[in-house]
MDAnalysis code that builds the backbone (N, CA, C; Angstrom):
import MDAnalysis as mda
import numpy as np

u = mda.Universe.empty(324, n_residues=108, atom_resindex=np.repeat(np.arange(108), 3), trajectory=True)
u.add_TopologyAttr("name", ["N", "CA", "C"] * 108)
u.add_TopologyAttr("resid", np.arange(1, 109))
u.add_TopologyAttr("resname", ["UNK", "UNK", "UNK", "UNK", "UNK", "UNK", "UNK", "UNK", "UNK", "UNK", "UNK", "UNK", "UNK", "UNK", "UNK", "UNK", "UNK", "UNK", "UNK", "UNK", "UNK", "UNK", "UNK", "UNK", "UNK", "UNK", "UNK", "UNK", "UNK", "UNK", "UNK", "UNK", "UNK", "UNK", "UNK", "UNK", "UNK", "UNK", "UNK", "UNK", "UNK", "UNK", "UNK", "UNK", "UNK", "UNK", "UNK", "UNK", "UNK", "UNK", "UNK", "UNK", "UNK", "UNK", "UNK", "UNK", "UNK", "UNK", "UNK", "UNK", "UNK", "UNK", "UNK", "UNK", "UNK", "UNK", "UNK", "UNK", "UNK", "UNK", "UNK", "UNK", "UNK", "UNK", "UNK", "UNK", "UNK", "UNK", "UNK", "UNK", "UNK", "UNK", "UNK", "UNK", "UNK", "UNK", "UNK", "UNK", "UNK", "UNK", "UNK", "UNK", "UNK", "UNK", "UNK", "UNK", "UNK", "UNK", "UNK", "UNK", "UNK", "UNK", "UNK", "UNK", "UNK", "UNK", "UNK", "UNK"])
u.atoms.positions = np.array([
    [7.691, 8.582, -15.948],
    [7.799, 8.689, -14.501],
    [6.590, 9.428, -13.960],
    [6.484, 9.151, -12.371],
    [5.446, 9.979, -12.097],
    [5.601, 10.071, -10.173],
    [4.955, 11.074, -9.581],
    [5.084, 10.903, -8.557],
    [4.320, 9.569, -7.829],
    [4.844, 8.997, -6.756],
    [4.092, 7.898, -5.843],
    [4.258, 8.370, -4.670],
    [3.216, 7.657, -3.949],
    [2.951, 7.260, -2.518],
    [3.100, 6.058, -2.024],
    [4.170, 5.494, -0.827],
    [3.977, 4.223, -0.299],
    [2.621, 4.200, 0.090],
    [2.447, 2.767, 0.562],
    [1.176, 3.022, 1.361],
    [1.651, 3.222, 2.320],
    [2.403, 3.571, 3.109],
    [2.294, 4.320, 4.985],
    [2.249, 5.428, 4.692],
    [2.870, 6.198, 3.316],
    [2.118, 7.956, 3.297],
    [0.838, 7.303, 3.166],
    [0.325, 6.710, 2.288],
    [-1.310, 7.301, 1.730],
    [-2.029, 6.890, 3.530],
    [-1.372, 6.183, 4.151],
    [-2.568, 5.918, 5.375],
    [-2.044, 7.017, 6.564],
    [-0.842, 7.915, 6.552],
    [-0.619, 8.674, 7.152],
    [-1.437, 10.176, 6.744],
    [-1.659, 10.144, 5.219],
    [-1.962, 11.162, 4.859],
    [-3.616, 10.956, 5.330],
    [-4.350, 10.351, 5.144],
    [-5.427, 9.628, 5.140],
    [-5.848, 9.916, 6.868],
    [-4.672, 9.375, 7.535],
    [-5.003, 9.686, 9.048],
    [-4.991, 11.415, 9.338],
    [-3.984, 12.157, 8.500],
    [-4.450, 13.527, 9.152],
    [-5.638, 14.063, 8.358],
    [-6.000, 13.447, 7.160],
    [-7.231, 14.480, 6.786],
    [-8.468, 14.376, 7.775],
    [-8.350, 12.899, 8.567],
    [-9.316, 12.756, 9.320],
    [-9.248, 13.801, 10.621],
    [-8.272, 13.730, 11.012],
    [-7.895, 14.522, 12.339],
    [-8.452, 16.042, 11.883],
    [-8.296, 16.392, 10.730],
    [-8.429, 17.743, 9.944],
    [-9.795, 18.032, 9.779],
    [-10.438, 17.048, 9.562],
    [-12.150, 16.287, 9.480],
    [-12.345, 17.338, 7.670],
    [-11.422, 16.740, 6.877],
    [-11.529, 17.197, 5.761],
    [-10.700, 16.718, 4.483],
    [-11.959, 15.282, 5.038],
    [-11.529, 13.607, 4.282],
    [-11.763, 14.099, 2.539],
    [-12.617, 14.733, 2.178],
    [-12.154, 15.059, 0.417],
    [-11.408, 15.990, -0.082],
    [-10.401, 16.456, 0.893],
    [-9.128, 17.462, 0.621],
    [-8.072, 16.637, -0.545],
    [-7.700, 17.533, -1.038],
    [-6.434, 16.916, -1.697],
    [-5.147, 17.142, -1.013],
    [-3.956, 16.418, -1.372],
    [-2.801, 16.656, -0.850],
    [-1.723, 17.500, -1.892],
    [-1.785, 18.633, -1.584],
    [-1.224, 19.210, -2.326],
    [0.120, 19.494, -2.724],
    [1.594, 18.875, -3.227],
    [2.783, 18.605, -3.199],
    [3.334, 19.558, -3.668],
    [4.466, 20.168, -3.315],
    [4.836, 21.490, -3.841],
    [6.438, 21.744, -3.841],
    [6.818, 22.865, -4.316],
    [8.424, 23.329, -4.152],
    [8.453, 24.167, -4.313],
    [9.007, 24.879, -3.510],
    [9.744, 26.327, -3.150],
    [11.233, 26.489, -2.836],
    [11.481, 27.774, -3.449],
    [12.988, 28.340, -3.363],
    [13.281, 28.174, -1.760],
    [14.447, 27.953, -1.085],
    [14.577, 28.058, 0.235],
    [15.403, 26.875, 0.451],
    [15.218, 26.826, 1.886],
    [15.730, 25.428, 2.576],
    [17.897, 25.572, 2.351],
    [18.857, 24.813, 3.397],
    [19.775, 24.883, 3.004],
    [20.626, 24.384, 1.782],
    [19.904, 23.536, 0.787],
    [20.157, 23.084, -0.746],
    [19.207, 23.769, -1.839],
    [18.403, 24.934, -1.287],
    [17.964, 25.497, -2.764],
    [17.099, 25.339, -2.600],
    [15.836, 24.433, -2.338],
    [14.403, 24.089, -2.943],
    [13.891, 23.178, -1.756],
    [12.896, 23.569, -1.451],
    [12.402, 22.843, -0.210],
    [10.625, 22.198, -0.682],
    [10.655, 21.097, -0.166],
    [9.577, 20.326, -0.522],
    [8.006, 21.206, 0.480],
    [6.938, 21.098, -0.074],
    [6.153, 21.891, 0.488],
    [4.752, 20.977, 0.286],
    [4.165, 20.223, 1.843],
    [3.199, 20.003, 1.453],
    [1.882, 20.991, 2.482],
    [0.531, 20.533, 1.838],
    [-0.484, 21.165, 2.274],
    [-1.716, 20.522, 1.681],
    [-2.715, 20.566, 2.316],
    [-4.047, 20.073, 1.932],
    [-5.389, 21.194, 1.428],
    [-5.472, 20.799, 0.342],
    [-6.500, 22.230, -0.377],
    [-7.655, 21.507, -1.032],
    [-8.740, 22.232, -0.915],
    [-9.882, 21.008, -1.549],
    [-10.287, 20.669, -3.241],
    [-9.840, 21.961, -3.790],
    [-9.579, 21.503, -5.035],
    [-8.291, 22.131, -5.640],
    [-8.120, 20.987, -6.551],
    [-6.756, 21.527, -7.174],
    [-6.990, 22.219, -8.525],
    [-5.516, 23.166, -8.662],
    [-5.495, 24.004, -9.414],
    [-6.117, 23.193, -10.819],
    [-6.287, 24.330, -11.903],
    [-6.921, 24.341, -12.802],
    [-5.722, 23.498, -13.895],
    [-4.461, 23.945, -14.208],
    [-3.226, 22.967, -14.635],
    [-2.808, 22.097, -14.054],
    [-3.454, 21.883, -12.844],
    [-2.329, 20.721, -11.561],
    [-2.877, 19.138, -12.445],
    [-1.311, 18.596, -12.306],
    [-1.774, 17.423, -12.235],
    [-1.728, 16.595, -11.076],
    [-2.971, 15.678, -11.794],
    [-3.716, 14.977, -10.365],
    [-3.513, 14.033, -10.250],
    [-3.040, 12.921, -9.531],
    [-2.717, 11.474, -8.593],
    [-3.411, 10.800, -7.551],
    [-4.159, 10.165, -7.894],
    [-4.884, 8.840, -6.779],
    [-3.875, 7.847, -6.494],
    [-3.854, 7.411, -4.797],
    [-3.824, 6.510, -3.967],
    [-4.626, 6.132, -3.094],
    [-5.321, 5.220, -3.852],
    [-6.201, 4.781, -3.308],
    [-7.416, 6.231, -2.619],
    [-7.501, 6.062, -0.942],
    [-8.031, 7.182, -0.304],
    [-7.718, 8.939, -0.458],
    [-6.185, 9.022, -1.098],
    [-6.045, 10.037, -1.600],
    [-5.646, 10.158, -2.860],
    [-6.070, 11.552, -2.752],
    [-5.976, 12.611, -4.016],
    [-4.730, 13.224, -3.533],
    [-3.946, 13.701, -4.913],
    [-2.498, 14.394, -4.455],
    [-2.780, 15.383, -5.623],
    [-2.446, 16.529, -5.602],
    [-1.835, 17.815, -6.955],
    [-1.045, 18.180, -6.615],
    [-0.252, 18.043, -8.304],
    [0.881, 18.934, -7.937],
    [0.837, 19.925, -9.150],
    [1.056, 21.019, -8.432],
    [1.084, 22.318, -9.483],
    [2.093, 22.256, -10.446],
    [1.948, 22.308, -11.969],
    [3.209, 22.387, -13.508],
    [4.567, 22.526, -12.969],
    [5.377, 23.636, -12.384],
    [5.981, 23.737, -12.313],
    [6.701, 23.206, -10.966],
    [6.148, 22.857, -10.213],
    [6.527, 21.780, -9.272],
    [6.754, 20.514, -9.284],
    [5.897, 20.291, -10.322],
    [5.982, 18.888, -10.844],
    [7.505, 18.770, -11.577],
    [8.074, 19.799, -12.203],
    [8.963, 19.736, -12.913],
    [10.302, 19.036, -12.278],
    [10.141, 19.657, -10.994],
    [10.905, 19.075, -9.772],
    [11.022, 17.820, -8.985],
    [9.712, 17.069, -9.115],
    [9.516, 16.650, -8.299],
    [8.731, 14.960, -9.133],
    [8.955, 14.823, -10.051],
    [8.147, 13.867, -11.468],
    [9.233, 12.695, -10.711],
    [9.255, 11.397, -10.662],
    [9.637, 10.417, -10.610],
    [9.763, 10.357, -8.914],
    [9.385, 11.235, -8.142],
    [9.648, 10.961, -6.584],
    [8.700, 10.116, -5.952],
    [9.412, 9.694, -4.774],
    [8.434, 8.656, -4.013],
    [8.361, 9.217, -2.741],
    [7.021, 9.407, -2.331],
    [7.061, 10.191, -1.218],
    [6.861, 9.103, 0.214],
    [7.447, 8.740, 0.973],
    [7.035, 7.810, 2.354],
    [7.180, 8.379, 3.704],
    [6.354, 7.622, 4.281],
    [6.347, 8.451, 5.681],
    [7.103, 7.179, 6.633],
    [7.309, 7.386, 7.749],
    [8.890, 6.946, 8.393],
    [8.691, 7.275, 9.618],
    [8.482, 6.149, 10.494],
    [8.209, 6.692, 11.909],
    [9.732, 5.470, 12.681],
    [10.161, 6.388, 13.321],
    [11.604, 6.097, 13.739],
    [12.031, 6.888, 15.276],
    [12.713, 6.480, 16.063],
    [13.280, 7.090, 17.145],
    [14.361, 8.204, 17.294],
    [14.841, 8.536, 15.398],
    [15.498, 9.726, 15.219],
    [14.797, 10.948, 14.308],
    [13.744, 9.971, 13.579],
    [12.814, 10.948, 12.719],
    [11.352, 10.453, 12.585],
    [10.807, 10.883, 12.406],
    [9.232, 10.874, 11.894],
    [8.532, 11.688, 11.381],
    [8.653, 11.375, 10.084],
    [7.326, 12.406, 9.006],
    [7.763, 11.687, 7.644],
    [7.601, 12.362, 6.876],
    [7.400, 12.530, 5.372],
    [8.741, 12.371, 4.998],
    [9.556, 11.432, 4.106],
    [10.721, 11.347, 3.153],
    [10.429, 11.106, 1.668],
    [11.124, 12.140, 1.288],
    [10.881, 12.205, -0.234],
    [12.614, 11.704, -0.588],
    [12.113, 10.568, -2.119],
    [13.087, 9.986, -2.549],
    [13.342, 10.605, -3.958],
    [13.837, 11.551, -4.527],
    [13.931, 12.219, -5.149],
    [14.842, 11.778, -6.534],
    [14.508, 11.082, -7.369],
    [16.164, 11.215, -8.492],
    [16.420, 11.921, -9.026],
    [15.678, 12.832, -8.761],
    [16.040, 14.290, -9.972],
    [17.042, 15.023, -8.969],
    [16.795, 14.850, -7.597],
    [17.705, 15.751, -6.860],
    [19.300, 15.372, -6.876],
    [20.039, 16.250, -7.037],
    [21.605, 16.469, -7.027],
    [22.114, 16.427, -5.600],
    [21.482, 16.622, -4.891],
    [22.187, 16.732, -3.656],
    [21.057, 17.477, -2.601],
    [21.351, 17.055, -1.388],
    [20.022, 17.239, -0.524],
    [20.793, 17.860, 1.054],
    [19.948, 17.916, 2.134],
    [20.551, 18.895, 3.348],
    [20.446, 17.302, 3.964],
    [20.818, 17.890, 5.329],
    [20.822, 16.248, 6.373],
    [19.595, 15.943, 6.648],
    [18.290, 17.137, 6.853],
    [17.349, 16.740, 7.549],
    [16.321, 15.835, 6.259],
    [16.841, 16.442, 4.672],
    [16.208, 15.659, 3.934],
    [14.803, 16.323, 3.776],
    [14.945, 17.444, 3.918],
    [13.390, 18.421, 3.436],
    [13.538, 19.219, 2.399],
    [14.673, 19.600, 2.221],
    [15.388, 20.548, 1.064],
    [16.739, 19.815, 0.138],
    [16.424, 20.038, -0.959],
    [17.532, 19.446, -2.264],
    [18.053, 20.898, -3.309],
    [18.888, 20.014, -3.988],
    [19.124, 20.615, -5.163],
    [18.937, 19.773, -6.301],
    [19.268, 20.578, -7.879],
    [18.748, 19.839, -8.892],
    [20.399, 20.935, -9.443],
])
């Protein structure tokens, strides 16, 4: 398994590095304690990735995800979702046990 990107993340992600004007950033995928199910998904753009991160091309982007995040987060599909009740980033998770309504935070 491994993490993916639809292509409407990679061209969403792609559209804010431009807006950011910091088109050879990576996308950096993450998890943290928090959120109302335990663990909340965490992204951010950093220009190089860590020294253990493993690294993922789509196409225009670069993604890292730091060891122990990855642990969390290995077989997910990340898509972006533009809708009249939501719009951003949905992560499809199978490792997760159970997730909140807004779908930013899970459990394992």
């Amino acid at each position: 398994m491994a993490l993916t990107l639809t292509p409407a993340a990679v061209d969403r992600v792609v559209e804010l590095k431009k807006k950011r004007q910091t088109p050879d950033h990576y996308l950096r995928v993450g998890v943290r304690g928090g959120g109302c199910s335990g663990l909340s998904y965490v992204l951010d753009f950093v220009e190089e990735p860590g020294p253990k991160d493993k690294v993922f091309t789509f196409g225009d982007v670069k993604v890292a995800v730091d060891r122990k995040s990855y642990l969390f987060v290995n077989g997910t599909e990340i898509d972006f979702v533009k809708g009249l009740m939501k719009t951003g980033f949905e992560f499809k998770n199978p490792l997760a046990s159970g997730s909140c309504s807004c779908g930013d935070s899970f459990s394992i």
